[in-house]
Residue, then its C-alpha position, 0 to 999 in steps of 0.5 A: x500500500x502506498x503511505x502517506x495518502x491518508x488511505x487506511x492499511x490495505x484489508x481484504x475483507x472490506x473491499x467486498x464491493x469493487x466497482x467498475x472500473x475496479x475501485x474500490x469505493x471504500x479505499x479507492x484502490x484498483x482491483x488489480x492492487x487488491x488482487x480482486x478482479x474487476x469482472x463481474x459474472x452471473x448466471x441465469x439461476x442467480x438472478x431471481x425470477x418475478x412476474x413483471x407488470x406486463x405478465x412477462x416472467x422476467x429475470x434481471x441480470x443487470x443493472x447500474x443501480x443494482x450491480x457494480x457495474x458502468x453500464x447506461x442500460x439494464x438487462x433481463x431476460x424473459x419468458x412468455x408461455x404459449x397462448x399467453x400476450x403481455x399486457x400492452x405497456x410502454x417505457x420511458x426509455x428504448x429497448x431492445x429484444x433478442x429472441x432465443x427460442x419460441x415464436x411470437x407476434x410483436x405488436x408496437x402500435x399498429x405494426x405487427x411483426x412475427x418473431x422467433x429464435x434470432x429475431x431482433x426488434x427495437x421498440x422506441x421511447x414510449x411504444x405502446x407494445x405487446x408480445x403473443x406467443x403464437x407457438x408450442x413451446x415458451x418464448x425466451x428472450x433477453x431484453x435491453x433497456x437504455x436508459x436502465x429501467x426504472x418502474x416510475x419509467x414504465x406505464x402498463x396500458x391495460 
C-alpha cells in the first residue's frame, strides 16, 4: 500500500464491493492492487425470477443501480408461455429484444411483426407494445433497456 495518502492499511475483507472500473469505493484502490478482479459474472439461476407488470416472467441480470457495474442500460431476460400476450405497456426509455427460442407476434402500435429464435426488434421511447406467443413451446428472450429501467419509467396500458 502506498503511505502517506491518508488511505487506511490495505484489508481484504472490506473491499467486498469493487466497482467498475475496479475501485474500490471504500479505499479507492484498483482491483488489480487488491488482487480482486474487476469482472463481474452471473448466471441465469442467480438472478431471481418475478412476474413483471406486463405478465412477462422476467429475470434481471443487470443493472447500474443494482450491480457494480458502468453500464447506461439494464438487462433481463424473459419468458412468455404459449397462448399467453403481455399486457400492452410502454417505457420511458428504448429497448431492445433478442429472441432465443419460441415464436411470437410483436405488436408496437399498429405494426405487427412475427418473431422467433434470432429475431431482433427495437421498440422506441414510449411504444405502446405487446408480445403473443403464437407457438408450442415458451418464448425466451433477453431484453435491453437504455436508459436502465426504472418502474416510475414504465406505464402498463391495460
Amino acid at each position: 500500500p502506498k503511505e502517506g495518502l491518508g488511505r487506511p492499511a490495505l484489508r481484504r475483507s472490506r473491499h467486498a464491493r469493487v466497482t467498475a472500473p475496479g475501485v474500490c469505493k471504500w479505499c479507492g484502490y484498483g482491483a488489480d492492487t487488491l488482487g480482486l478482479s474487476p469482472m463481474l459474472k452471473r448466471t441465469l439461476l442467480e438472478c431471481p425470477e418475478f412476474l413483471a407488470g406486463d405478465h412477462t416472467v422476467l429475470r434481471e441480470l443487470l443493472h447500474p443501480a443494482k450491480q457494480p457495474v458502468q453500464l447506461s442500460y439494464s438487462l433481463a431476460h424473459g419468458r412468455l408461455a404459449p397462448g399467453r400476450r403481455s399486457k400492452w405497456h410502454k417505457l420511458a426509455s428504448s429497448e431492445v429484444y433478442y429472441f432465443i427460442a419460441g415464436q411470437g407476434r410483436f405488436n408496437i402500435g399498429s405494426d405487427t411483426q412475427l418473431v422467433e429464435g434470432g429475431s431482433i426488434v427495437y421498440v422506441p421511447p414510449g411504444g405502446n407494445q405487446s408480445l403473443e406467443n403464437i407457438g408450442t413451446t415458451e418464448i425466451e428472450f433477453l431484453c435491453l433497456v437504455d436508459p436502465a429501467w426504472r418502474v416510475e419509467d414504465e406505464q402498463v396500458e391495460e
